[in-house]
C-alpha positions as CSV (number, residue, x, y, z in Angstrom):
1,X,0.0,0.0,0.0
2,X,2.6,2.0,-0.8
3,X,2.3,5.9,-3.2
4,X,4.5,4.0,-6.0
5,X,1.8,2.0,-6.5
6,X,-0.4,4.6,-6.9
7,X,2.0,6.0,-9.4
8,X,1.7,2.7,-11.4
9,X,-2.2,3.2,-11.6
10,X,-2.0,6.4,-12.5
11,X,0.6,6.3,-15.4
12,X,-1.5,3.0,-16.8
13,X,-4.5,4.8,-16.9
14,X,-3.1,8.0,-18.7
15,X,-1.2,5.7,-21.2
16,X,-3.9,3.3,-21.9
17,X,-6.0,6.3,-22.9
18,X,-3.3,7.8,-25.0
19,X,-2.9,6.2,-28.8
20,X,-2.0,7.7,-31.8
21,X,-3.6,8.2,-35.5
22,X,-4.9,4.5,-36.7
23,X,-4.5,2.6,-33.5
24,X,-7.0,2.0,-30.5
25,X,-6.8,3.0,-26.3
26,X,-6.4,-0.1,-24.3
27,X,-9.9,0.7,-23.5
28,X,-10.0,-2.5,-21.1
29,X,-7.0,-1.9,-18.9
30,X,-8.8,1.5,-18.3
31,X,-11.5,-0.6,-16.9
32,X,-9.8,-2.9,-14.9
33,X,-8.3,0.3,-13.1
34,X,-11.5,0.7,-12.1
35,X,-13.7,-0.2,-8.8
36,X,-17.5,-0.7,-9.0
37,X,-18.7,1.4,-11.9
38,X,-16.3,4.2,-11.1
39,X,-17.4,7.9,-11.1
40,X,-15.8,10.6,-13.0
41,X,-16.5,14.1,-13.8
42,X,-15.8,16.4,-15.9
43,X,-15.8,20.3,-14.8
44,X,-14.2,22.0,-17.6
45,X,-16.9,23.9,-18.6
46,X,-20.2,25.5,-17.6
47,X,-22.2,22.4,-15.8
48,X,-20.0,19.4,-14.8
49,X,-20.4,16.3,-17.2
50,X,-20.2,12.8,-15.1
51,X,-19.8,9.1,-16.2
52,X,-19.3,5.7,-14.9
53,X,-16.6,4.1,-15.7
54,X,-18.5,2.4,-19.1
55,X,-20.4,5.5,-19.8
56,X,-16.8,7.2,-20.2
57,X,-15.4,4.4,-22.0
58,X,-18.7,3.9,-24.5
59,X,-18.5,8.1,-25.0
60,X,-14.8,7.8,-26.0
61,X,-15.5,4.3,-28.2
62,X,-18.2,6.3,-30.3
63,X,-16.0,9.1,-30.3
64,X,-13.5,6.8,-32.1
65,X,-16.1,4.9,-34.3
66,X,-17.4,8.4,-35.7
67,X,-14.0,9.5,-36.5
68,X,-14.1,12.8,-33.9
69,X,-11.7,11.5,-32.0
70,X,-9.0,10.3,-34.2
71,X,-5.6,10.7,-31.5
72,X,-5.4,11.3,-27.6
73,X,-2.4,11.3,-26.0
74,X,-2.3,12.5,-22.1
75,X,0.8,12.5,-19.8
76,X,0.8,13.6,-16.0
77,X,3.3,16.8,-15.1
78,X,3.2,16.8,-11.8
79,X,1.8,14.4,-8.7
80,X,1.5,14.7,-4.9
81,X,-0.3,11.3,-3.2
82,X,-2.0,11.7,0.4
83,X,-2.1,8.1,2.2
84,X,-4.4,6.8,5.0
85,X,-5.1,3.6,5.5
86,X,-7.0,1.7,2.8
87,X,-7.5,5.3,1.0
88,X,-5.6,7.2,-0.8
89,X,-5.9,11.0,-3.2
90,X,-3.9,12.2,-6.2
91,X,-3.6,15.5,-6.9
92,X,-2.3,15.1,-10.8
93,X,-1.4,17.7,-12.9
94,X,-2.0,16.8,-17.0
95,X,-1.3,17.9,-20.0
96,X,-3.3,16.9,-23.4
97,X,-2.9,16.9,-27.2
98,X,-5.7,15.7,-29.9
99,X,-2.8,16.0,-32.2
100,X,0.6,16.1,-32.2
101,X,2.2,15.5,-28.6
102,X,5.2,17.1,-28.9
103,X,4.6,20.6,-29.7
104,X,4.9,23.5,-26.8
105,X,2.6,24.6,-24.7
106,X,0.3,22.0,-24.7
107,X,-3.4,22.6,-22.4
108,X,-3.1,21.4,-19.4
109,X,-5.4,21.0,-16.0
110,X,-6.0,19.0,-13.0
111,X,-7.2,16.1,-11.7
112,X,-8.2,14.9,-8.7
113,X,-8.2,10.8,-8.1
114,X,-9.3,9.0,-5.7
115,X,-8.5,5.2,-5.1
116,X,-8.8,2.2,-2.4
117,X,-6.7,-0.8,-1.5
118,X,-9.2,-3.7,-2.2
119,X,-8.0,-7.4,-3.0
120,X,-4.2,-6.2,-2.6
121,X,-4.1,-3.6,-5.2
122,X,-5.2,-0.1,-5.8
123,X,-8.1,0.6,-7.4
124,X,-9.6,4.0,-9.1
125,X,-12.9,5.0,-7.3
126,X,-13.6,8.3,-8.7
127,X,-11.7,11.2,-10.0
128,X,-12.8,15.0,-11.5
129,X,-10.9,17.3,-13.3
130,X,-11.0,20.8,-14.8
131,X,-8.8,22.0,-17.7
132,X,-6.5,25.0,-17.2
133,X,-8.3,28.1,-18.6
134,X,-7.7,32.5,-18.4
135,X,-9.4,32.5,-15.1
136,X,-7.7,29.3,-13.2
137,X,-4.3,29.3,-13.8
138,X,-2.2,25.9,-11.8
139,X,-0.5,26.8,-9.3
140,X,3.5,27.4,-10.4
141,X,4.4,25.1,-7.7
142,X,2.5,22.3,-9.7
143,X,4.3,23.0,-12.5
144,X,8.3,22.8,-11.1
C-alpha cells in the first residue's frame, strides 16, 4: 500500500488512454483500473459532465467509431499522493494533445483521483478534473 503503486495506476490509466492516428486506447485496462462502476466528472466547462466508468469508456468508443476523436495522447506533469489507511488521493497535474504530442505549450489542468486498496491492489474510485483556462491558472508550484 505504498504511493508508488499509486503511481503505477495512474501512469496505466493516462497511457492506456493515449494512442495515436490509426490505432486503439487499451480501453480495457482502463476498466480494470476501475472499482465498481467508477465515477468521474468532468468540470471544464459551464455544468459538470459525469460518467461511470462504461459510460466514459462507451462516449470515448463512439468518439472513435465516428472519426471525432482520431488521437489522444495525455501524460501527467506533476503528482503529490496523500495516504491513509485503505484510501488514498492524487492531486495530478495533466497535460493533453488531440494531435501532435510534442509541440509547446500543450493545455493542461487538473485532476483529482481517488482510489482504495481492495484485494491487494489499488483501485480508481472516482476522479474530477477541470482544464486550465484564463481564469484558473495551476499553481507554479505544480508545474516545477
Amino acid at each position: 500500500m505504498n504511493a508508488r503503486a499509486v503511481d503505477y495506476i495512474t501512469e496505466d490509466f493516462y497511457e492506456s488512454l493515449s494512442f495515436q492516428d490509426a490505432e486503439q486506447p487499451d480501453l480495457e485496462t482502463v476498466r480494470g483500473l476501475f472499482y465498481a462502476d467508477g465515477l468521474l466528472v468532468n468540470n471544464s466547462s459551464g455544468k459538470p459532465v459525469t460518467f461511470t466508468t462504461e459510460t466514459f469508456l462507451q462516449t470515448l468508443e463512439a468518439q472513435i467509431a465516428d472519426g471525432t476523436l482520431k488521437q489522444f495522447m495525455q501524460r501527467e506533469l506533476f503528482s503529490k499522493t496523500d495516504i491513509f489507511g485503505k484510501v488514498a488521493q492524487r492531486l495530478s497535474v495533466y497535460e493533453y494533445s488531440f494531435a501532435d504530442h510534442e509541440i509547446e505549450n500543450l493545455p493542461r489542468g487538473i485532476n483529482y483521483i481517488q482510489y482504495v486498496w481492495v484485494d491487494d491492489s489499488w483501485k480508481i474510485t472516482s476522479m474530477a478534473w477541470s482544464d486550465e483556462n484564463e481564469n484558473y491558472q495551476i499553481p507554479a508550484e505544480f508545474l516545477s
